[in-house]
Backbone as CSV, one residue per row, in Angstrom:
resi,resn,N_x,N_y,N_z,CA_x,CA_y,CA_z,C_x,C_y,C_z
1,UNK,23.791,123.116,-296.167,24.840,122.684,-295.259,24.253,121.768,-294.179
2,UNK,24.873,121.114,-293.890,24.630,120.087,-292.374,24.183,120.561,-291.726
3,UNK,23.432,120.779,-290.985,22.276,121.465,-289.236,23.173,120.991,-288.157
4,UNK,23.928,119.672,-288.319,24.951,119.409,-287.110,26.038,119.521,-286.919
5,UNK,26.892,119.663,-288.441,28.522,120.112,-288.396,28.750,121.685,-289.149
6,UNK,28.058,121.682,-290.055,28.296,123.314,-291.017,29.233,122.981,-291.410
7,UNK,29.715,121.934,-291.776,30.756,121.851,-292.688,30.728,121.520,-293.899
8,UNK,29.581,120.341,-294.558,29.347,120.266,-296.015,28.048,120.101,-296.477
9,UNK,27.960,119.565,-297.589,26.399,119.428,-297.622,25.843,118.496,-297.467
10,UNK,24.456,118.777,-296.449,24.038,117.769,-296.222,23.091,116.564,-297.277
11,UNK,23.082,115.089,-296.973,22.790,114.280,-297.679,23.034,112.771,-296.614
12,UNK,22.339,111.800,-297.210,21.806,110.715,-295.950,23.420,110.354,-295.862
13,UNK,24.402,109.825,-297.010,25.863,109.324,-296.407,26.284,110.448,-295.658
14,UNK,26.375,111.529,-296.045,27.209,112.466,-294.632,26.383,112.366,-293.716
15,UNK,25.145,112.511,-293.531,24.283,112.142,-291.866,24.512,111.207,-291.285
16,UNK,24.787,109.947,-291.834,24.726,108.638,-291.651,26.293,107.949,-292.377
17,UNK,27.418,107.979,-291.943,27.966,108.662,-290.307,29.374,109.293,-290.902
18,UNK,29.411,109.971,-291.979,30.572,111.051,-292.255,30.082,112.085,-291.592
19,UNK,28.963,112.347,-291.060,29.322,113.852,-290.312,30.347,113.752,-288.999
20,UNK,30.570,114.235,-287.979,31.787,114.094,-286.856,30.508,114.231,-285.822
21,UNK,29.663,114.919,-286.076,28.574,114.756,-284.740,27.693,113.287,-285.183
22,UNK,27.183,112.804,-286.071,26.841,111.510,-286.158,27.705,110.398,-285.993
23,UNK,28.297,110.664,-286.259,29.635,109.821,-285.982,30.315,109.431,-284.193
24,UNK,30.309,110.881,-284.027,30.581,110.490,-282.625,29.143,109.582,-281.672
25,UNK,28.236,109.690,-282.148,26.978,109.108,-281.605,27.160,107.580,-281.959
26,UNK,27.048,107.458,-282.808,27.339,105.787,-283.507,28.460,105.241,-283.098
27,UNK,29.493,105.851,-283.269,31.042,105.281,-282.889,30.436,104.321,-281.316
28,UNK,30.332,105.677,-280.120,30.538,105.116,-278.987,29.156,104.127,-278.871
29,UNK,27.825,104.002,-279.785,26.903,102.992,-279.563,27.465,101.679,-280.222
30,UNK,28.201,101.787,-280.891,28.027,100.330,-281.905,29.395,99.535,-281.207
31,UNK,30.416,100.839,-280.008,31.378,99.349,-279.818,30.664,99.357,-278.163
32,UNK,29.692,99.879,-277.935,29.242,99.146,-276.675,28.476,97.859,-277.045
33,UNK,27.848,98.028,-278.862,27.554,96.315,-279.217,28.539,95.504,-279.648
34,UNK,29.666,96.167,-279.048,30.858,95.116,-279.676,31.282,95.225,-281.543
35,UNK,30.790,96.104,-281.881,31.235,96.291,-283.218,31.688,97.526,-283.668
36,UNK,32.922,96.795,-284.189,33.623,98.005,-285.042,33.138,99.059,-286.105
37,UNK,32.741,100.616,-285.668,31.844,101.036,-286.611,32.427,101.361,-288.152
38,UNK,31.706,101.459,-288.888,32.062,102.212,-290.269,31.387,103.211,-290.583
39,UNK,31.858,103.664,-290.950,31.653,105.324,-291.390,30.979,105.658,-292.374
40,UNK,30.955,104.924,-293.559,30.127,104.932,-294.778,28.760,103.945,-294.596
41,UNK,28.091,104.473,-295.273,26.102,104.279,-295.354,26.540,102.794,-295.610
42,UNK,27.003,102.172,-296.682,26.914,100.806,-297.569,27.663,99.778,-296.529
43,UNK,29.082,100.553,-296.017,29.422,99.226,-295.246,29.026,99.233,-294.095
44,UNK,28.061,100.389,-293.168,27.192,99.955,-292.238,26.072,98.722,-292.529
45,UNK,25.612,99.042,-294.273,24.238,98.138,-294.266,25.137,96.549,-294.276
46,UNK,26.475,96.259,-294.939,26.948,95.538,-294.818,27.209,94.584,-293.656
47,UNK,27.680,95.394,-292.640,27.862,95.179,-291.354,26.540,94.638,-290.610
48,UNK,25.454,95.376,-290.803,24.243,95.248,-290.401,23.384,93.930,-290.528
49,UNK,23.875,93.374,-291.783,23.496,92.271,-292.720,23.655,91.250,-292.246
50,UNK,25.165,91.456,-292.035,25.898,90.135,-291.726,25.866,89.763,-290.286
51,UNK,25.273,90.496,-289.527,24.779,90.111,-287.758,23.694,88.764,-287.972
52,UNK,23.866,88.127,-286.751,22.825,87.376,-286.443,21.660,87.870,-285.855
53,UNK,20.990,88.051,-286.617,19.521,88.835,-285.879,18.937,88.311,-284.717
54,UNK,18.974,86.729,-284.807,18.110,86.497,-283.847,18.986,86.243,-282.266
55,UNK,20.323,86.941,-282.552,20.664,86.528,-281.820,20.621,87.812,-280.665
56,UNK,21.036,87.869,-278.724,21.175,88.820,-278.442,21.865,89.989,-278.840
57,UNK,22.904,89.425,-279.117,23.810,91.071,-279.726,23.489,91.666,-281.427
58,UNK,22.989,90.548,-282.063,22.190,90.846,-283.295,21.268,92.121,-282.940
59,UNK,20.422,91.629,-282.306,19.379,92.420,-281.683,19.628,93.489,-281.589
60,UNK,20.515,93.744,-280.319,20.691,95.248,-279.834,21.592,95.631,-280.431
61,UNK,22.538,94.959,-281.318,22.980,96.005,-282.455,21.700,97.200,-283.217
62,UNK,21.017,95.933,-283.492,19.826,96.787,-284.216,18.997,97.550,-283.932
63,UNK,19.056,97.701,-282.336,17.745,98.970,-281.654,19.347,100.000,-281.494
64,UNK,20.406,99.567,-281.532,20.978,100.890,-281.271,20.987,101.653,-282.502
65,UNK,21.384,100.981,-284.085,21.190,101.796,-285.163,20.069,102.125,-285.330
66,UNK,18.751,101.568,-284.893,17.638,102.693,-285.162,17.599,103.902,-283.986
67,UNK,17.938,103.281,-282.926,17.595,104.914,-282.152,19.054,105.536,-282.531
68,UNK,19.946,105.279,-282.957,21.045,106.512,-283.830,19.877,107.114,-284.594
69,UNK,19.947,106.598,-285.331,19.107,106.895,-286.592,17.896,108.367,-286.313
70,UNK,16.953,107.575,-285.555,16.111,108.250,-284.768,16.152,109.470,-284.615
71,UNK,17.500,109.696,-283.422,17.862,110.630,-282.568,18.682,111.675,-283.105
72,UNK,19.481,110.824,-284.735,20.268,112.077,-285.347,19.168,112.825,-286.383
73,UNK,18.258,112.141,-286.605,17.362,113.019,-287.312,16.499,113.328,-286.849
74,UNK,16.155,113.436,-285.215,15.153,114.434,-284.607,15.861,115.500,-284.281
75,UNK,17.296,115.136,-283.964,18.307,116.204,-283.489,18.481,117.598,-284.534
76,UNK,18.787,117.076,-286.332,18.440,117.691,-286.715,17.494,118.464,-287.417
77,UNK,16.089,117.878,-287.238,14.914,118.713,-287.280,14.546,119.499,-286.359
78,UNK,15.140,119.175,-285.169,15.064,120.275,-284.024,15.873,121.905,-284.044
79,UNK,17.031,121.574,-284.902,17.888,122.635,-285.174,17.053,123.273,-286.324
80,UNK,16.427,122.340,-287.360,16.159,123.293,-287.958,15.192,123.859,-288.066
81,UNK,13.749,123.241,-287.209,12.565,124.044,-286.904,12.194,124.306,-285.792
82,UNK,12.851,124.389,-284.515,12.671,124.336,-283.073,13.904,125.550,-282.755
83,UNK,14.907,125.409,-283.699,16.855,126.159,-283.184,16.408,125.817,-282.359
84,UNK,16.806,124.388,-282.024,16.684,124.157,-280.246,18.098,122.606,-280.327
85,UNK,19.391,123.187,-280.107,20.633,122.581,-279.895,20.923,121.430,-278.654
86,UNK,21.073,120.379,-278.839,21.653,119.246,-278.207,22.846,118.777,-277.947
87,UNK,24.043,118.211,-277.404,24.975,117.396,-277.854,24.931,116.456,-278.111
88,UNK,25.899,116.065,-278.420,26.365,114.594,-278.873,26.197,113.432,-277.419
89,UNK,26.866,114.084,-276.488,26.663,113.318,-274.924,25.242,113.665,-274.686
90,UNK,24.731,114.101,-275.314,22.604,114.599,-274.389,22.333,113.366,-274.958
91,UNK,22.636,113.328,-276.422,21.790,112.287,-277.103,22.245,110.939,-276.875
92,UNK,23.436,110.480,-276.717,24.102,109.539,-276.075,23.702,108.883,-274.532
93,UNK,23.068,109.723,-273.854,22.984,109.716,-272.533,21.213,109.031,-273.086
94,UNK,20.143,109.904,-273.841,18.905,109.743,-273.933,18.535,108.156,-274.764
95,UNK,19.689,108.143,-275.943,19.641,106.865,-276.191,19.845,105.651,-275.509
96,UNK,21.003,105.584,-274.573,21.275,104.571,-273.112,19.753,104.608,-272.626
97,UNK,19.423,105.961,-272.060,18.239,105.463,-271.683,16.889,104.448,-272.678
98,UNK,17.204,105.161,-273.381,16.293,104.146,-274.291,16.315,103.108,-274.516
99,UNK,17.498,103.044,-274.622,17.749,100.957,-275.529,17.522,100.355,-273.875
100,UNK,18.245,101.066,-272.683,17.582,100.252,-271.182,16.509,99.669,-270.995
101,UNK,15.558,100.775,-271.464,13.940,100.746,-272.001,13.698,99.832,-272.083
102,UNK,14.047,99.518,-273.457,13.901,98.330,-274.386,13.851,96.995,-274.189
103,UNK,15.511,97.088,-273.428,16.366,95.640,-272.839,15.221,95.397,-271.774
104,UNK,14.673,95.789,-271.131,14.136,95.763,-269.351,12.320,95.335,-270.041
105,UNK,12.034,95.588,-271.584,10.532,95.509,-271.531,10.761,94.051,-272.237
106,UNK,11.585,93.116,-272.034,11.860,92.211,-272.757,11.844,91.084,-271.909
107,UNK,11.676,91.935,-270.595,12.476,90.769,-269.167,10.933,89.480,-269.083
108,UNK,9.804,90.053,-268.939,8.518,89.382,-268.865,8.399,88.277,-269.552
109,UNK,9.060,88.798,-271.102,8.745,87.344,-272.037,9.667,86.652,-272.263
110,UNK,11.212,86.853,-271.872,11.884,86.637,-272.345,13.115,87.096,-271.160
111,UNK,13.399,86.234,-270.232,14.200,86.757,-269.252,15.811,86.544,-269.370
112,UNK,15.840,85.397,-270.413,17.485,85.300,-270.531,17.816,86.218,-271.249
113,UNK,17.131,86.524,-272.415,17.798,87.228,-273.603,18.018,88.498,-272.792
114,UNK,16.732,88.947,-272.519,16.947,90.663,-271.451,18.402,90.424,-270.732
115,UNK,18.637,89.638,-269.933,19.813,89.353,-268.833,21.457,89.686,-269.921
116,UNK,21.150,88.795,-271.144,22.034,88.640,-272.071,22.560,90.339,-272.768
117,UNK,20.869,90.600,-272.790,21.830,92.312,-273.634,21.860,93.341,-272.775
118,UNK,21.410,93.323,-271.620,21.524,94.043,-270.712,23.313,94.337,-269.835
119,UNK,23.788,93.127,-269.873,25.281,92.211,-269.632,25.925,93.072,-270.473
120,UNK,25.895,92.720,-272.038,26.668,93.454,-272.650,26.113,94.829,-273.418
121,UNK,25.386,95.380,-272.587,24.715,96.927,-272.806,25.447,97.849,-271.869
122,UNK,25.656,96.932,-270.584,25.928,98.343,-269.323,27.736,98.425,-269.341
123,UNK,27.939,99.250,-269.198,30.020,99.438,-269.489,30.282,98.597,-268.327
């Protein structure tokens, strides 16, 4: 069974984002990058594809699906070798901090782009 919903069995498409706790994590990261999420594994990679990488919001589309990524599967290795429980808002809150991280270690080499995803990072 799932470590984060107990509702079916787990496998990378229900982790990645048919579960309702992965889901709620991704949902509220991907429309702070301005994109409409999907729910299934294939039309995320779809979605993913078709961004402009090099562009700012390319970009931080892409550090937010890896720290999803990241954070839903430390979340549930923590449940299952730590039983040590998170929410959905802990991890939401730890990821903001992170991608901030990110945006702010970018400012030195690169001060527009930082300015650019930082703009459309903060609500």
């Amino acid at each position: 069974m799932c470590l984060l919903c107990n509702s079916t069995s787990e496998s990378r498409d229900h982790l990645y984002f048919d579960c309702p706790f992965s889901w709620g994590i991704w949902s509220v990261l991907a429309s702070r990058c301005d994109l409409n999420p999907e729910r299934d594994w294939s039309r995320v990679m779809n979605q993913l594809l078709g961004l402009n990488h090099g562009s700012p919001k390319g970009h931080l589309t892409i550090l937010c699906w890896q720290a999803c990524l990241y954070w839903v599967w430390s979340e549930r290795n923590a449940r299952l070798h730590r039983d040590v429980f998170r929410s959905s808002d802990a991890l939401i809150c730890r990821i903001d901090r992170q991608i901030r991280d990110k945006i702010l270690s970018f400012r030195e080499t690169n001060p527009t782009v930082s300015s650019v995803m930082m703009l459309q990072w903060l609500p």
